[in-house]
C-alpha positions as CSV (number, residue, x, y, z in Angstrom):
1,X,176.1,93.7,98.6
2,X,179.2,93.8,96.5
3,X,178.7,90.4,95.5
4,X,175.2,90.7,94.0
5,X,176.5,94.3,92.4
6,X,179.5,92.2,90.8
7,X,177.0,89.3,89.9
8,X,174.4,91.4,88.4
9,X,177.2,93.4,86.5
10,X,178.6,90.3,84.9
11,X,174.8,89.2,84.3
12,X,174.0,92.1,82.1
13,X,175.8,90.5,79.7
14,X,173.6,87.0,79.5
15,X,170.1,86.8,77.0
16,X,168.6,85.9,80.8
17,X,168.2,89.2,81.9
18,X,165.1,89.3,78.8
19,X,163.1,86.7,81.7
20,X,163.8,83.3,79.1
21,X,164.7,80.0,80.7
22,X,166.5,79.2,77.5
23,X,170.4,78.7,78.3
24,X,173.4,77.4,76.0
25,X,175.8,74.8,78.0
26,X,178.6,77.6,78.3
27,X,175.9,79.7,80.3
28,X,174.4,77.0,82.0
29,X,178.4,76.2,82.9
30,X,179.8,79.8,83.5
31,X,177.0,81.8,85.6
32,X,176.7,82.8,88.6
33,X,173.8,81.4,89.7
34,X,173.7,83.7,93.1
35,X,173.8,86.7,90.2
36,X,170.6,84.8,88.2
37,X,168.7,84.1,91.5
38,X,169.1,87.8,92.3
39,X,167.8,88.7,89.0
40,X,164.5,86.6,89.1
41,X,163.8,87.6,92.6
42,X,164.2,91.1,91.4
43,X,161.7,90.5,89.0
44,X,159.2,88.9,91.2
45,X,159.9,85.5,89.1
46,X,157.9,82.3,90.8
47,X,160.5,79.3,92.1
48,X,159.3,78.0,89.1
49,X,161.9,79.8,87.1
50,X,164.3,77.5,88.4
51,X,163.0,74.4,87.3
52,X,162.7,75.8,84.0
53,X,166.5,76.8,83.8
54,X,167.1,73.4,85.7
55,X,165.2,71.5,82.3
56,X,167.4,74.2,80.1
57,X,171.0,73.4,81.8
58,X,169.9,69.3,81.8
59,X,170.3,69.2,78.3
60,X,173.8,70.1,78.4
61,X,174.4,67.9,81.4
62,X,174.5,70.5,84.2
63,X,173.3,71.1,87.4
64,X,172.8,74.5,88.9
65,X,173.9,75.5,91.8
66,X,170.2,75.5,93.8
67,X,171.9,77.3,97.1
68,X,173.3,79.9,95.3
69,X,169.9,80.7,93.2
70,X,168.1,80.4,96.4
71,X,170.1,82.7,98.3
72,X,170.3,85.3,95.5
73,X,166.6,85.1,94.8
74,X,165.6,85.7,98.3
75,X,167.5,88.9,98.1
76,X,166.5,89.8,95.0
77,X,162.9,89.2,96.3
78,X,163.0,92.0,99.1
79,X,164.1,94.3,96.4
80,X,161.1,93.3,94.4
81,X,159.2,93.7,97.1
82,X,159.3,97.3,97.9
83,X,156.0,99.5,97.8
84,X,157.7,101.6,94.8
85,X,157.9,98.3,92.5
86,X,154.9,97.0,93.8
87,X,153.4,100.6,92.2
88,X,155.3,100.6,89.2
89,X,154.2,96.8,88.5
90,X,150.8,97.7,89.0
91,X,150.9,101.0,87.0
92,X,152.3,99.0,83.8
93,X,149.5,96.3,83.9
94,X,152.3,93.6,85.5
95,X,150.8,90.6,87.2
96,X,151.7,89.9,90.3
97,X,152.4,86.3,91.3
98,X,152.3,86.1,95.5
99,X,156.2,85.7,95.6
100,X,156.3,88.2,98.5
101,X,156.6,86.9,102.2
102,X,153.6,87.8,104.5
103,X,155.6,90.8,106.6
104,X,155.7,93.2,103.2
105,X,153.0,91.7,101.3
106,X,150.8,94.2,102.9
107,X,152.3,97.4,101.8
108,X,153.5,96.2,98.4
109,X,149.8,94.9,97.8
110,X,148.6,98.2,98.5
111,X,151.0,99.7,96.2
112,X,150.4,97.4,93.8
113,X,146.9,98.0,93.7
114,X,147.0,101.7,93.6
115,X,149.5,101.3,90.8
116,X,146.9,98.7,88.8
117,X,143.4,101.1,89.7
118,X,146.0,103.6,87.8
119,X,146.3,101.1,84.6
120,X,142.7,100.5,84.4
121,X,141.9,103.8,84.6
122,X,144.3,104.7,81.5
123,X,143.0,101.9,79.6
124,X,139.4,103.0,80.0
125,X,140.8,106.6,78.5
126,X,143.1,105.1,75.8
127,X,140.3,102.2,74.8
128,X,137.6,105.5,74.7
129,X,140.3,107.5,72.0
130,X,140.7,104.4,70.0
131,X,136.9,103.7,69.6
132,X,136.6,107.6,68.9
133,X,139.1,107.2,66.3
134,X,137.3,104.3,64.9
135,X,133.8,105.7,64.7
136,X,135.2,108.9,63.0
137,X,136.9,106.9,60.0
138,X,133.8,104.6,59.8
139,X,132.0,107.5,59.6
140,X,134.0,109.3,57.2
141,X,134.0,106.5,54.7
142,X,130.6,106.1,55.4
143,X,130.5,109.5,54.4
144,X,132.6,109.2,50.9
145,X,130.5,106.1,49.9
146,X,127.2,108.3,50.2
147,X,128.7,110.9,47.9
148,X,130.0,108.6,45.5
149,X,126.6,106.5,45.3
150,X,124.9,110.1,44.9
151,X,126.8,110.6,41.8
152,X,126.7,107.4,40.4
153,X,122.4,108.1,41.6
154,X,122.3,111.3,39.1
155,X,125.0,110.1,36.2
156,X,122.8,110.0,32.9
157,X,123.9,106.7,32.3
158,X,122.7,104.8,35.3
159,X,120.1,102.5,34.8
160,X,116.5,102.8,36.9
161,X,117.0,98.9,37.9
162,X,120.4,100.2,39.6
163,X,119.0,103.5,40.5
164,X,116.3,101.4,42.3
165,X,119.4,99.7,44.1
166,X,121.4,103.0,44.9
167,X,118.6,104.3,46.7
168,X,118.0,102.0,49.0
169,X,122.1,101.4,50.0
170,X,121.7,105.2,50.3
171,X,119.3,105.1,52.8
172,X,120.8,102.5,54.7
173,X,124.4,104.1,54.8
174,X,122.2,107.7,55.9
175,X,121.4,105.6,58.9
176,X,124.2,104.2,59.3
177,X,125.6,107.6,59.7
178,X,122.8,108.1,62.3
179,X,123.8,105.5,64.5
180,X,127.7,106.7,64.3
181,X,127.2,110.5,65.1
182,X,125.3,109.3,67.8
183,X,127.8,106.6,68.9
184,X,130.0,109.2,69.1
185,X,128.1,111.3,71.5
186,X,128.2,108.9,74.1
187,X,131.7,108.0,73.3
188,X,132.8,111.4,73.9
189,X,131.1,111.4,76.9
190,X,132.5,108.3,78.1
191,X,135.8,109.5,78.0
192,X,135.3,112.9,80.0
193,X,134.0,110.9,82.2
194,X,137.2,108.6,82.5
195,X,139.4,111.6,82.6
196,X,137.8,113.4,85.4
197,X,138.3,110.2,87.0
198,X,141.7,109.3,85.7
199,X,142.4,113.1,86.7
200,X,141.0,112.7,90.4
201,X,143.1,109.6,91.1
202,X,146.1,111.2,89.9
203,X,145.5,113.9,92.6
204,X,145.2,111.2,94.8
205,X,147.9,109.4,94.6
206,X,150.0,112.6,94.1
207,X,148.9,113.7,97.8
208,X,149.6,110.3,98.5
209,X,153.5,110.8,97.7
210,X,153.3,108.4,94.3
């Protein structure tokens, strides 16, 4: 355990920990590639990663050390693999690629799931207050264009051909606003509806210990 505290410590310092493949030669020739196996199995990174630092470290003529990656990835993996991650991954919209072995897949897939109904759930509330949003500006320039037609409808010196034309865009942007107040209804009622939900399973998962 002190080694992979004293690897990770010393990785801190490297552009991997941002999850790019992308490695200068003095990298690809000073890390320890326990410490970077550690921090993609951590992260739940595929055995992919390593062929792409592999590609990255080829172009400056090195190898990396595959036992040392492997070993630190493997431990990294079981603490990526905890029910708590698996949670917080889900919660945050993370994908999860199958990188777990089959005797904690069960319980992290369950907290994973939980974590992800949890996203959704959010999304539906959030994607609900951002339509809200824009209907009401739609509506009020909607709104502003109606009164500014009106007075151009009554100025003295607009002509009938485009007082023919004001009148019908105004009758067209009145139902216009007919269709947005009642948009709005039903968006309004589309998101107390995802709140009690959003609410509910928040209960849930607080009785739940999350």
């Amino acid at each position: 355990m002190n080694r992979q505290l004293a690897g990770m410590a010393s990785l801190l310092a490297l552009t991997l920990l941002s999850g790019c493949a992308s490695m200068s030669g003095d990298e690809c020739v000073t890390s320890d590639w326990h410490a970077i196996g550690f921090e993609d199995g951590s992260r739940g990174y595929t055995a992919e990663q390593l062929g792409n630092r592999r590609k990255a470290c080829a172009k400056h003529g090195v190898t990396p050390d595959f036992e040392a990656y492997q070993a630190g990835r493997s431990e990294g993996l079981v603490e990526f693999c905890k029910p708590s991650r698996g949670f917080n991954l889900g919660s945050n919209g993370g994908q999860y690629h199958g990188v777990c072995s089959s005797h904690n897949e069960g319980q992290f897939l369950d907290a994973y799931n939980s974590g992800y109904h949890l996203y959704n759930l959010r999304s539906k509330v959030n994607s609900a207050n951002y339509r809200i949003n824009a209907n009401e500006q739609e509506l009020e320039q909607t709104q502003a264009l109606i009164r500014e037609k009106e007075a151009a409808l009554i100025a003295r010196d607009t002509l009938t051909e485009e007082r023919v034309i004001l009148i019908a865009d105004l009758k067209d942007l009145a139902e216009r606003v007919g269709q947005l107040d009642s948009e709005m209804h039903m968006l309004i009622e589309e998101r107390v509806m995802y709140e009690q939900q959003l609410q509910s399973y928040e209960a849930v998962l607080a009785d739940s210990g999350y």
